[in-house]
VEXDREN-2710 file (C-alpha; in Angstrom, 1 decimal):
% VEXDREN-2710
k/r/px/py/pz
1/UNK/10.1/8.9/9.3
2/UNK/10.4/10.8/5.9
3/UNK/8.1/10.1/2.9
4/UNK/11.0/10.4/-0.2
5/UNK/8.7/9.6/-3.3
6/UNK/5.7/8.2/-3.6
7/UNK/5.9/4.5/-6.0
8/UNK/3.8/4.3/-9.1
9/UNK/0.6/6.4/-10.5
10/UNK/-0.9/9.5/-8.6
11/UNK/-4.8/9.0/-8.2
12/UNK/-5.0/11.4/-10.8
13/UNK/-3.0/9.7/-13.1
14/UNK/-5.3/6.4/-12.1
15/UNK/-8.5/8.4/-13.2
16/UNK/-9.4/9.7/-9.4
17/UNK/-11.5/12.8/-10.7
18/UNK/-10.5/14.9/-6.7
19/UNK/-7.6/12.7/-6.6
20/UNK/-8.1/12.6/-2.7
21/UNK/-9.0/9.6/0.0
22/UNK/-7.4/7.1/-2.9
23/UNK/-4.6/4.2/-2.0
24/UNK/-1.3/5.3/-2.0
25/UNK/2.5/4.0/-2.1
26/UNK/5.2/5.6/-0.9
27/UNK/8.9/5.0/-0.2
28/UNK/10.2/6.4/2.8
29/UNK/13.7/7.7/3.8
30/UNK/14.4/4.3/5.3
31/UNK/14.0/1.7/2.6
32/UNK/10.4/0.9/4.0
33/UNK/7.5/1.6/2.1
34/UNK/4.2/2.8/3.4
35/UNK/0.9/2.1/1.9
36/UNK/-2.7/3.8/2.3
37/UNK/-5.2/1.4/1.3
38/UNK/-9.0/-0.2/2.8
39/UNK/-8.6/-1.7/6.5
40/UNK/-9.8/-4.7/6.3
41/UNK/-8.1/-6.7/9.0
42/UNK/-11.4/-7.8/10.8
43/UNK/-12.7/-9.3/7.1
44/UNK/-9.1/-10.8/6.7
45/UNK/-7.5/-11.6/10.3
46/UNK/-8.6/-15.2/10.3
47/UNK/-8.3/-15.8/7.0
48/UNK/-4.4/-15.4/7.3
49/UNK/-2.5/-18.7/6.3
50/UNK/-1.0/-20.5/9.1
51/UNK/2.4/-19.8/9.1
52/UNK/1.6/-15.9/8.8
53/UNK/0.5/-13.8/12.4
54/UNK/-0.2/-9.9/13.0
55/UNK/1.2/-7.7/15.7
56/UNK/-1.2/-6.0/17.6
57/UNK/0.2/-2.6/16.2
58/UNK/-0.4/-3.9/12.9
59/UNK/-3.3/-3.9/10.2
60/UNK/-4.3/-5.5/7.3
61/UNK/-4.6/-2.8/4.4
62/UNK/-6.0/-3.4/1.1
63/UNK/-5.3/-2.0/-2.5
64/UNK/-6.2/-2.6/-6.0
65/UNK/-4.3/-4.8/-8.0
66/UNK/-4.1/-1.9/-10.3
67/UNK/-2.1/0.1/-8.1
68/UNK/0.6/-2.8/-7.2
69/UNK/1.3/-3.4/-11.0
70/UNK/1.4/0.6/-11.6
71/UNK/3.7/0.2/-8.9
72/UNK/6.4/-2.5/-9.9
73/UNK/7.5/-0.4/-12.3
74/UNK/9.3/2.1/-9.2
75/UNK/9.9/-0.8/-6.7
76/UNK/13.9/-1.7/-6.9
77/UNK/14.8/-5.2/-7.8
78/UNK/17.2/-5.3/-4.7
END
């Protein structure tokens, strides 16, 4: 796995004064995207709607609604 770019605003650019330990996007060489954000699986895991599950290998991760729209802007339609 290859991290290609990373989608939307730096933590800088969103005001992080170190810009370091902040959520993240990134696209990777695949298609897939990979996101740093809060775990927060144990607060979330039964909250999830029925027709939704998670994979044991798989977490529940957290960012700002900030970051998504700052985001959209790099995300490809298709």
């Amino acid at each position: 796995m290859k991290i290609v770019r990373r989608v939307g605003a730096s933590p800088v650019e969103r005001g992080s004064v170190g810009g370091q330990a902040c959520p993240d996007i990134f696209e990777l060489a695949d298609g897939s995207f990979a996101v740093i954000g809060t775990d927060k699986t144990d607060l979330l895991d039964g909250s999830l709607p029925a027709d939704a599950s998670r994979g044991g290998h798989e977490r529940i991760v957290v960012i700002t609604r900030d970051i998504l729209l700052r985001a959209k802007r790099d995300i490809p339609d298709a």
